[in-house]
C-alpha positions in Angstrom: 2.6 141.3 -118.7 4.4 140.6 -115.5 4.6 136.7 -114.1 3.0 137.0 -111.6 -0.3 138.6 -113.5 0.4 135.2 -115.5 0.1 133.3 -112.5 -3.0 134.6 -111.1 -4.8 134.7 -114.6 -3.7 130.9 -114.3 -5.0 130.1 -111.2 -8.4 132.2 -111.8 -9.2 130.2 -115.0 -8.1 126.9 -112.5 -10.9 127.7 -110.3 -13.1 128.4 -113.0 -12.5 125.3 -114.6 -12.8 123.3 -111.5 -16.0 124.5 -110.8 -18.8 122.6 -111.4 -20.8 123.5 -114.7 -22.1 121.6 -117.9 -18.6 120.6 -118.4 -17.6 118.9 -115.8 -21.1 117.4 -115.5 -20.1 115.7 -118.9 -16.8 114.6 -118.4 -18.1 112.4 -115.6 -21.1 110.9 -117.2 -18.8 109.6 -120.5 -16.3 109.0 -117.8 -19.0 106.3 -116.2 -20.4 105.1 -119.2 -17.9 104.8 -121.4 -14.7 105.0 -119.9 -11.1 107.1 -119.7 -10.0 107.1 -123.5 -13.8 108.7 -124.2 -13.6 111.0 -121.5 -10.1 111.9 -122.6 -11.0 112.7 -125.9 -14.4 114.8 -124.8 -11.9 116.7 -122.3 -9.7 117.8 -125.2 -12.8 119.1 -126.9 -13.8 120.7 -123.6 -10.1 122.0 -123.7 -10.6 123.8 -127.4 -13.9 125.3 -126.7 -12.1 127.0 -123.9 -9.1 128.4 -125.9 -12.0 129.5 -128.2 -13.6 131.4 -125.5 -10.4 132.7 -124.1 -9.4 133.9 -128.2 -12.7 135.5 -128.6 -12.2 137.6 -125.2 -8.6 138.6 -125.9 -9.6 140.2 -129.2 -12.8 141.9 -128.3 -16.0 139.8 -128.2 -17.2 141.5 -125.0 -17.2 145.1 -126.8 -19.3 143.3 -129.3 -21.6 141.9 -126.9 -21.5 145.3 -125.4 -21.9 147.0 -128.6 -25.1 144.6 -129.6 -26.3 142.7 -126.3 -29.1 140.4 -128.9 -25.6 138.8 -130.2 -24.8 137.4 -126.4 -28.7 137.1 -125.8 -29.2 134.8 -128.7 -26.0 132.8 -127.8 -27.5 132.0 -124.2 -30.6 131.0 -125.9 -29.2 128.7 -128.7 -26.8 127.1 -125.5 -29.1 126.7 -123.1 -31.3 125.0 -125.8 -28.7 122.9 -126.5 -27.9 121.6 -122.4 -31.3 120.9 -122.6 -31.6 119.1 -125.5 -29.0 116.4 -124.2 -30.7 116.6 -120.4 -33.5 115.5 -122.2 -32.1 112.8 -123.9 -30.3 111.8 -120.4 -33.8 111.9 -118.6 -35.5 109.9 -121.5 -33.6 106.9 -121.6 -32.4 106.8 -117.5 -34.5 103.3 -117.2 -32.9 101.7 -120.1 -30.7 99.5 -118.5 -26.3 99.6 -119.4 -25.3 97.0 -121.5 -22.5 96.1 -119.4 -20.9 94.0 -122.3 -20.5 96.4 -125.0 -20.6 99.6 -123.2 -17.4 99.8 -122.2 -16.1 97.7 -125.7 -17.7 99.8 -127.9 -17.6 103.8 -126.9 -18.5 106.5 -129.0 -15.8 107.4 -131.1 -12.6 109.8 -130.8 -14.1 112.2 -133.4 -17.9 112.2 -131.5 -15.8 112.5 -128.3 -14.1 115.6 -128.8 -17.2 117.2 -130.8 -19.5 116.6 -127.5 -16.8 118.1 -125.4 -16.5 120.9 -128.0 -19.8 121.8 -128.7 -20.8 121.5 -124.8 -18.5 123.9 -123.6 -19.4 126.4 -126.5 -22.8 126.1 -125.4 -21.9 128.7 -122.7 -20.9 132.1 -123.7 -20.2 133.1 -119.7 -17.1 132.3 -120.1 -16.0 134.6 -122.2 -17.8 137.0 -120.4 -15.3 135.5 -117.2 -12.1 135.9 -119.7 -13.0 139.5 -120.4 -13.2 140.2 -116.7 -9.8 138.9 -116.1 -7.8 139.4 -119.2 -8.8 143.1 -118.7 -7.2 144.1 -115.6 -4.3 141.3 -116.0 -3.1 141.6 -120.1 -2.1 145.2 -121.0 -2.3 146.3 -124.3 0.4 145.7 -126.9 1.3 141.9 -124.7 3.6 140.4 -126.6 2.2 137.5 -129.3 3.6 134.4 -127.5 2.3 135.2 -124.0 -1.5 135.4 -125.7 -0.5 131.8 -126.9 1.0 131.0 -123.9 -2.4 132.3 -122.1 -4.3 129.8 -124.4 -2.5 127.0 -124.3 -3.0 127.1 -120.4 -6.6 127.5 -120.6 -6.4 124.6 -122.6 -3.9 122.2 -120.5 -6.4 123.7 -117.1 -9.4 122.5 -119.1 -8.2 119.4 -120.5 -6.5 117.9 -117.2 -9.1 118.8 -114.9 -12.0 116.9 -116.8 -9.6 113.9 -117.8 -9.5 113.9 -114.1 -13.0 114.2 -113.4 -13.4 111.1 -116.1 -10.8 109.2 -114.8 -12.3 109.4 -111.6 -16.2 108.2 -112.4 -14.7 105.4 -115.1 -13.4 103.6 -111.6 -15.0 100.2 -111.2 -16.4 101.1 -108.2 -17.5 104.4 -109.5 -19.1 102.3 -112.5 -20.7 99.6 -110.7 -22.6 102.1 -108.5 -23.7 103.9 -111.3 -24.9 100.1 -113.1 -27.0 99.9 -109.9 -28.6 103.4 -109.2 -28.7 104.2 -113.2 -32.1 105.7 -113.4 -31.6 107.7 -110.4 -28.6 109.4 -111.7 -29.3 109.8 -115.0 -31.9 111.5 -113.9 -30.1 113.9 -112.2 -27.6 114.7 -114.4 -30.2 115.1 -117.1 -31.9 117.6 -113.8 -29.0 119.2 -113.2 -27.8 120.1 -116.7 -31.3 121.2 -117.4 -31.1 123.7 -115.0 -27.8 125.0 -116.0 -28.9 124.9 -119.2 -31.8 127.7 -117.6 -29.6 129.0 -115.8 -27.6 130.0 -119.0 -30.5 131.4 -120.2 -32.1 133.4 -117.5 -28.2 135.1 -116.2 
């Protein structure tokens, strides 16, 4: 694999990363609520599910999804159930005011953190759909061992960085008292707009 196929299957997964999905929506809601370290630790969970995604389409899953399309259809379903699930639970309680003196004392935990990031970004089988794409024209076969786990580990660093951002950017104080005052309204539409990604997910 030549550097600068490396590069550009950097800079793809980048773009992908950037882009705004039920990731990114979730790194800046914990980032709001309940802070960097949180959003940190739900970035590096973000970060594995990635890796996981980018593993799976280095070693084949799209030939199996190919080879049994239910397998991929009931992954969307179970995903997109999922996205909606926590929309829900955003939508639900958008009128319950922030307690502004524990919420930021008391976060969810490292462990709960990471699983939410985690689990969020396994909700969506795309991208492994999106790694196939560009691993096929960009990794020949017999690749060496280390650049695969040189691929991964910058699928995770991309992933990681980029919603540690994201978090660090909406756990600002001004970020965070405009959320304290429009709470309902944006709760609200995250919970919208991860719902519909969530159908989205589903119905593409």
């Amino acid at each position: 694999m030549t550097l600068a196929a490396f590069l550009a299957v950097a800079f793809l997964h980048l773009m992908a990363a950037i882009s705004p999905g039920p990731a990114v929506l979730m790194a800046a809601r914990t980032g709001v609520t309940e802070g960097l370290r949180t959003g940190f630790f739900l970035a590096a969970g973000i970060g594995i599910g990635g890796v996981i995604w980018a593993a799976a389409a280095l070693f084949g899953l799209q030939l199996v999804f190919q080879a049994a399309p239910s397998l991929l259809w009931a992954l969307k379903i179970g995903g997109a159930a999922y996205l909606i699930w926590m929309a829900w639970g955003m939508w639900r309680d958008a009128d319950r005011p922030l307690d502004t003196t524990t919420a930021q004392s008391t976060p969810r935990s490292a462990g709960s953190a990471f699983r939410l990031g985690l689990f969020t970004n396994l909700a969506n089988p795309k991208p492994a759909v999106l790694f196939s794409a560009i691993f096929i024209g960009t990794v020949p076969p017999g690749t060496a061992l280390w650049v695969y786990a040189a691929l991964l580990l910058v699928v995770f660093l991309n992933e990681t960085i980029w919603n540690t951002l994201v978090a660090r950017i909406f756990s600002l104080d001004r970020t965070r008292a405009a959320y304290i005052s429009l709470k309902s309204i944006i709760d609200r539409t995250f919970g919208g707009l991860l719902a519909l990604l969530g159908v989205k997910i589903a119905a593409t």
